[in-house]
C-alpha positions in Angstrom: 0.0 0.0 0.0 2.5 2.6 0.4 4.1 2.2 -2.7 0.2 2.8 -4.3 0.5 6.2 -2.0 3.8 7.4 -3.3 2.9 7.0 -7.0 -0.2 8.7 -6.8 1.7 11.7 -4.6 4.1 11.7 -7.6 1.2 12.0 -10.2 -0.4 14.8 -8.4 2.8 17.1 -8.4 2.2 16.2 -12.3 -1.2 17.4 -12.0 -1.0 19.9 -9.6 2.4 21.3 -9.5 5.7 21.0 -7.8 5.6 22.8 -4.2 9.5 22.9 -4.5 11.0 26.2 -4.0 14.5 26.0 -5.3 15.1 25.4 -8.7 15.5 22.2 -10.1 18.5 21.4 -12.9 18.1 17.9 -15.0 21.5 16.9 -15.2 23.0 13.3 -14.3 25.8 13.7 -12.2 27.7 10.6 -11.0 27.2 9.7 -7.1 28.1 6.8 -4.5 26.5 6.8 -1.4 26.4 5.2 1.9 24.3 5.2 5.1 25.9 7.6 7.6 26.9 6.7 11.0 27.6 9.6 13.3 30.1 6.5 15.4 32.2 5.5 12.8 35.5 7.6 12.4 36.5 9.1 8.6 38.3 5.9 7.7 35.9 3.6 8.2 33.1 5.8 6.7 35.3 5.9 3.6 35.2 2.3 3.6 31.4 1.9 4.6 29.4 -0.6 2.0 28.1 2.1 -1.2 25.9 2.3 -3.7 26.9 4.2 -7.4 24.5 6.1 -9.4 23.7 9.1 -11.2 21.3 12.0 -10.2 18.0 12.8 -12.2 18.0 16.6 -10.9 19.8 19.1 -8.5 19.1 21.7 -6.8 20.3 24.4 -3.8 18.9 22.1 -1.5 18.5 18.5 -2.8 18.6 16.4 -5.3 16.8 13.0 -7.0 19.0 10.0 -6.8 18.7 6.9 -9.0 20.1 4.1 -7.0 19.5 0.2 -8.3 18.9 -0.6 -5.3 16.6 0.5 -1.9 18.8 -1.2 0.8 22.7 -1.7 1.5 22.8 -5.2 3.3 20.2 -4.8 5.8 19.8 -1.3 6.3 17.0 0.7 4.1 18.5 3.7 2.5 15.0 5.5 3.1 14.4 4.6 6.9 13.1 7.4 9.3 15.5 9.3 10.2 18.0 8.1 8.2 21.1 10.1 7.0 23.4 9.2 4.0 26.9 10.4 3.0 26.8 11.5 -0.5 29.6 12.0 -2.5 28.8 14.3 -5.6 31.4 13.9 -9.0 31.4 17.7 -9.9 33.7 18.4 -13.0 35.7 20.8 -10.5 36.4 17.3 -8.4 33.9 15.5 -5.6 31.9 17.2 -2.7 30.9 15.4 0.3 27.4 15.8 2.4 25.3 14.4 4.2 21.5 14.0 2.9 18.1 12.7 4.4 16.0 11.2 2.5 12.3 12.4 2.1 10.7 10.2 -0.5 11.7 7.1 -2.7 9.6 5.5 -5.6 10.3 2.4 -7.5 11.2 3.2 -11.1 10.1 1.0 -13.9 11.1 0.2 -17.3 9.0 -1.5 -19.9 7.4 -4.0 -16.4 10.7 -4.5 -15.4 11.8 -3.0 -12.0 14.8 -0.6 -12.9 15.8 1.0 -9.1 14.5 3.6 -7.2 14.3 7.5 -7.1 15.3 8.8 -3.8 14.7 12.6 -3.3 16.9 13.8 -0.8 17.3 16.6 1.1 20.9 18.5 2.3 21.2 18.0 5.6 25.2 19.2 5.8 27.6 20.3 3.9 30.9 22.3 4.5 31.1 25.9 3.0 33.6 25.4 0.9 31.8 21.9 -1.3 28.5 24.0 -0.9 30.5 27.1 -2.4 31.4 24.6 -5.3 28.0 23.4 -5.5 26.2 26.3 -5.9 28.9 27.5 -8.6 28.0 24.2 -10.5 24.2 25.3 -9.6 24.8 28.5 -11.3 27.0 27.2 -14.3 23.7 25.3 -15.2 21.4 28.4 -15.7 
């Protein structure tokens, strides 16, 4: 039942109209991301299970991730109040944040399951990747 509820939400915006304030950039940039655990040190965050993919869209703060997958082992990647360590491939080199996730759906591809869309919302970033991202941000325009 709630995946019936979180396709028909993503009709409506269709229908209806996005409620999004910031503006939203189609462009698929290259990702990896893993859960975020506020007890594990740099090193082994860096070497925390991932998954790859590419964004649908960006924004100033958050973006849509295509992931092939909704879980990493046994951890869902859309849990409440779950936070993720994203890190962005920028052509000026990758930025590093931390995202929480706000709503998924299953993406499908002639039947066939394809992965998920994950919107995602900035949770942290340092000033100088967000500096970098909003540059990127404003190269797009």
């Amino acid at each position: 039942m709630p995946e019936l509820m979180r396709s028909m939400v993503a009709r409506m915006r269709v229908l209806i109209g996005n409620r999004r304030h910031a503006r939203r950039y189609r462009r698929g940039v290259h990702f990896s991301v893993s859960i975020f655990d506020p007890k594990l040190s740099r090193e082994q965050l860096e070497h925390a299970p991932y998954l790859e993919g590419d964004t649908s869209d960006l924004s100033a703060s958050g973006l849509g991730l295509v992931v092939p997958a909704i879980r990493i082992n046994d951890r869902y990647l859309t849990a409440t109040d779950q936070k993720l360590h994203l890190l962005l491939e920028l052509p000026s080199g990758t930025i590093e944040m931390r995202v929480a996730p706000v709503r998924y759906e299953q993406l499908e591809r002639e039947g066939a399951a394809s992965g998920y869309l994950i919107g995602v919302r900035i949770a942290d970033l340092s000033d100088d990747d967000r500096a970098r991202f909003e540059d990127y941000l404003r190269q797009l325009s």
